[in-house]
Structures are given as structure tokens and as C-alpha cells.
N, C-alpha and C positions, 0 to 999 in steps of 0.2 A: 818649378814649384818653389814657392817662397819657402825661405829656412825659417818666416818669423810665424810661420801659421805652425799650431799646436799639431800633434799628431792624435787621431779620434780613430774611439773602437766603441763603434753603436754595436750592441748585445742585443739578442732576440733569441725568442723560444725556438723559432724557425726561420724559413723564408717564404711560408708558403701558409693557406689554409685562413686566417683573419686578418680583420682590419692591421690591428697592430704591428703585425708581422709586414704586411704590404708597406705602411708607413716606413717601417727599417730601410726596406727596401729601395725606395723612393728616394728618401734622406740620402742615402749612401751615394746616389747617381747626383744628385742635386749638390752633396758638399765635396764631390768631385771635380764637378763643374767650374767652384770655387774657387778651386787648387788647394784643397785637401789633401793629405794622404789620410786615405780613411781604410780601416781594416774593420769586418763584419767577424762577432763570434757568432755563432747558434748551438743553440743545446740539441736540438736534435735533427735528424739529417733530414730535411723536407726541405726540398728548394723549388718555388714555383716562380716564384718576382723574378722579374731582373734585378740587376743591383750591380754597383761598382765598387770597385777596393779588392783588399784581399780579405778571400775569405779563411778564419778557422772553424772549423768545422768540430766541433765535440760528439756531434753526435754518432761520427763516424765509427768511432771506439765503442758507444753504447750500446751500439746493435748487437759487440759479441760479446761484451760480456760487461755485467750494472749492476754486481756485488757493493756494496759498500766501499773498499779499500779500492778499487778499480774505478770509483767516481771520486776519489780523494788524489787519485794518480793521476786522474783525467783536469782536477782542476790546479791542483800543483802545476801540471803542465803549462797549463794556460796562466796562471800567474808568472813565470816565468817567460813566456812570450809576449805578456802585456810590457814585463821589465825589457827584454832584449830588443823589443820594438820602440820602446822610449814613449809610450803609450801619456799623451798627458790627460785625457779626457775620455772619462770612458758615457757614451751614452743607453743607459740601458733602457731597452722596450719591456723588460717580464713583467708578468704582473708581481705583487709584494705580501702575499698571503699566507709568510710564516715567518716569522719576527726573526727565529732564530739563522735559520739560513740568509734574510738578511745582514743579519750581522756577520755571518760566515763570509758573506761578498764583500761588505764595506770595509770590513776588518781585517780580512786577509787579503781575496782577492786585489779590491782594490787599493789595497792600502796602499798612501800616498798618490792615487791618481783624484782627479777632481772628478768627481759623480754629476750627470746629471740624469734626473728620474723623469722616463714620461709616463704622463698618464694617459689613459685613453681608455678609463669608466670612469663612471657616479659609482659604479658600483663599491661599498665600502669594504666589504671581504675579498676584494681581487687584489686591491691596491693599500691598504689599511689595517696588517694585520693587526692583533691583539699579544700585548697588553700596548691599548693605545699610546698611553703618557713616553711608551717605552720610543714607541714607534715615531711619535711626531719629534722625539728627540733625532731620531735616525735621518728623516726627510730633513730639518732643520742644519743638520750637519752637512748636507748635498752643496755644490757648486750653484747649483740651481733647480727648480722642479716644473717641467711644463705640465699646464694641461692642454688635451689637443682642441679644449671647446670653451667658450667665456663660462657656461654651468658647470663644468668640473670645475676652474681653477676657483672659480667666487663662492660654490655653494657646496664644495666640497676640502679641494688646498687652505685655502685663508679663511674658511668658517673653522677646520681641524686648527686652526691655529701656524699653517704652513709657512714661513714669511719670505725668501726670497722663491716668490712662484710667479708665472705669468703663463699667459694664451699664446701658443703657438697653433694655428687648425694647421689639419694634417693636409701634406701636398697634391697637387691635382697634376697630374702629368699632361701636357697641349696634347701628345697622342693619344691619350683614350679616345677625344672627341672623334677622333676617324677611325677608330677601329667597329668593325664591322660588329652587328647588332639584327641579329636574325629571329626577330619575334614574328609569332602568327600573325594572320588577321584580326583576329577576336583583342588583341590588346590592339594593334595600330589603331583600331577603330575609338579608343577610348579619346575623348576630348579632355576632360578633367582626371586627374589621379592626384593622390598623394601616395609618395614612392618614400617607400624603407626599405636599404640597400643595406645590407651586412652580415656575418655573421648570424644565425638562426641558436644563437645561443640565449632561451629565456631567462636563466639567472645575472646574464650580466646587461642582453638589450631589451630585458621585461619587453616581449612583443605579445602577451598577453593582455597585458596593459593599454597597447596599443590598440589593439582590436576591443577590448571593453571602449575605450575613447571613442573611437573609429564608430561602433555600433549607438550611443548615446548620444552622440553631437548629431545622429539623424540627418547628415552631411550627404548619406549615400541617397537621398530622397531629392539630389539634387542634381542626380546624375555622376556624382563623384566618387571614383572608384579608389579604393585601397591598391596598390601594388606595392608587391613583395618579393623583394629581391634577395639570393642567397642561398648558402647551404650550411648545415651546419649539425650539430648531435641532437637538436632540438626538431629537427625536419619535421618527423613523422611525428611527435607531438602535436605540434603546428598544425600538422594536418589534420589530426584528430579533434583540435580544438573546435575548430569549424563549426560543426556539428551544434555545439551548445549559442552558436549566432545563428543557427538555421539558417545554411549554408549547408546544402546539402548533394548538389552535383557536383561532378568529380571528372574532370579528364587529365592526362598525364602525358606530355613530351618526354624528349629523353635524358633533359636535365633538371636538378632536382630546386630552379624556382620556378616561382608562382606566383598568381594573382588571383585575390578573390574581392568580391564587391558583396557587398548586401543582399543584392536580388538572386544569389543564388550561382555565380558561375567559380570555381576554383580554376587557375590554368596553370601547368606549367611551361616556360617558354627557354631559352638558350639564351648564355652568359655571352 
């Protein structure tokens, strides 16, 4: 391993459960590759991804006990092994929707490590807490700020007034494409879709939005199906929405996506 490459600690809420978290994951295999030493934290103990490095784990301590003074022990802790690791670059995935615990991270945790912030929403209350003026001083002090899509970094980073930010899209691993994909008949059969893959969370991937779209563009009059991939706290929402697109049959596999079109068919199929 080269002695001239930086030593990197990508941060995430988990390893498991969203996009964001998968992206950590990903990252951490990929700047291995590189000859990184790369060490992973997560706040809480969900590991679904692969990933490489080492991992700390904080949220191992949180299961038994998440008093106040006991997450103050818990990140003292971690501050002192980003120091004994020689940690020069910490990359964090969280989202950024309380000003002040940012400043808890970049002013203690990190202090003196170089920050870089990903994003990975438009959403402006994930990534943007308030009081803004405060906040865009905080991203501005960053090493650097990606977004993972050209519309976050241009119409959300550098419209806030963001200035060292750029587009990095999030990675695609050559093995997905072979991994095995056990869908019914009822969708093989589909020649045209447009596919939304993600998280089932409405307040940050507005998928209600999308089905308003989906149902106005009069797109499905052309044979072209909506599919919808994912799970998430918004599922059974999602599923209820239906209803007001008149969509109204219903069948259900044993995992929790779906696809629905216009003419009326909802399905769930395997991830």
C-alpha cells in the first residue's frame, strides 16, 4: 500500500436499508481496489452491503444503552480513533438536517480532518438544515461537497451558493448485472416500462410526484408500464395511493416490490 495515499473513514448511518448507505458500501470496495486504507464508521448496527476496510461500528454500544452521556462516550470514543488511525479524510454519507449536531461533527469530531460531504437528495431538509446562512458556511468550509447526480450538484449545491462541489453518480458494481432476478411472468411480459429503483421513502424520492407525472403524460396509453422497485416506511402508503389513479387490483409476492401500470394491474415481484 502506498504511504503517499491519505488514510479515509467514509461515515454512514448504516450499511444496510438505502441508497446512501449501499453507495458507502460500494465506495469502500472500490477505494480499496485503489490501495486505500479505508476504514467504515456507522451509527447504527445494520450491515446488509458488502464493503471493505475496517469497520467501527458505533452502533454496537447503542443497542444497550443511548442515554445522552453514553452517546457522548460513544463519540469521544470515535474521535479518538479517527486521531490514533491518523485518519486524513473523513467522507461522510449522513444526511445534514440539524445544524447544530453538524457543528458537533465538524468541530469536534472532525476537527482537523479534511471533510468531504455527499449528497444523495434534492431534498432540502435531509441535506440543508436551517438557519441556512449558518449552514452554507459549514458546506463551504468542507474539503469538498459531491453530489451523486448533475441536478443535485447545479440546482441544489451551487444554486445554495455551495462553491468547491462537483458530480460524482454513485457506483454500479459489473456483478449486479449477473446476479440472479426472479420476476413473474406478468412483468417479463412487459416490453416498455419506466423503472424507479429506490428507497420507498415519499418525502425525500416524492414518488407521488411521480405517479401524478406517470398518470398525466398519458404515456400508459401506449403500452408503457410504470415499475417500481424497492422498500421502504412509505410501502403501504404507496400502496394505498393507487387507489386515487384508479388502480385498483391487487396481488402480492413475498417481497415487498411492485409494479403497477395504468390499466389496472399492481404486482409484487423479488429483489
Amino acid at each position: 500500500m502506498s504511504t503517499a495515499l491519505p488514510k479515509l473513514c467514509i461515515v454512514s448511518v448504516s450499511l444496510a436499508n438505502g441508497g446512501a448507505e449501499r453507495s458507502a458500501a460500494v465506495l469502500s470496495r472500490m477505494l480499496i481496489q485503489l490501495g486505500y486504507e479505508v476504514h467504515l464508521a456507522i451509527l447504527t448496527n445494520q450491515i446488509d452491503y458488502e464493503y471493505a476496510g475496517k469497520l467501527y461500528n458505533l452502533g454496537v454500544e447503542k443497542e444497550s444503552t443511548n442515554h445522552p452521556i453514553a452517546r457522548f462516550k460513544r463519540f469521544k470514543k470515535f474521535k479518538q480513533y479517527l486521531q490514533d488511525e491518523q485518519i486524513k479524510i473523513v467522507i461522510d454519507h449522513r444526511p445534514k438536517n440539524n445544524y447544530y449536531r453538524e457543528i458537533f461533527y465538524a468541530k469536534y469530531l472532525y476537527k482537523g480532518i479534511s471533510r468531504i460531504y455527499v449528497v444523495h437528495s434534492s431534498n432540502l431538509s435531509t441535506y440543508f438544515a436551517k438557519p441556512a446562512a449558518k449552514m452554507l458556511k459549514l458546506y463551504n468550509s468542507n474539503f469538498h461537497t459531491v453530489g451523486v447526480s448533475e441536478m443535485i450538484t447545479e440546482h441544489l449545491l451551487h444554486k445554495k451558493g455551495i462553491k468547491n462541489a462537483s458530480t460524482i453518480p454513485n457506483a454500479f458494481s459489473k456483478s449486479w448485472k449477473f446476479s440472479d432476478l426472479n420476476m413473474p411472468s406478468e412483468i417479463q411480459k412487459i416490453k416498455k416500462f419506466i423503472l424507479f429503483y429506490g428507497r420507498i421513502n415519499d418525502e425525500v424520492k416524492d414518488i407521488k410526484f411521480l405517479l401524478n407525472a406517470f398518470t398525466s403524460s398519458k404515456i400508459w396509453e401506449k403500452e408503457v408500464h410504470l415499475v417500481i422497485m424497492g422498500d421502504g416506511p412509505d410501502k403501504a402508503n404507496t400502496f394505498l395511493s393507487f387507489t386515487k389513479y384508479k388502480i385498483h387490483t391487487f396481488y402480492s409476492l413475498s417481497e415487498p416490490s411492485f409494479y403497477a401500470n395504468r390499466k389496472g394491474k399492481i404486482g409484487c415481484f423479488n429483489q
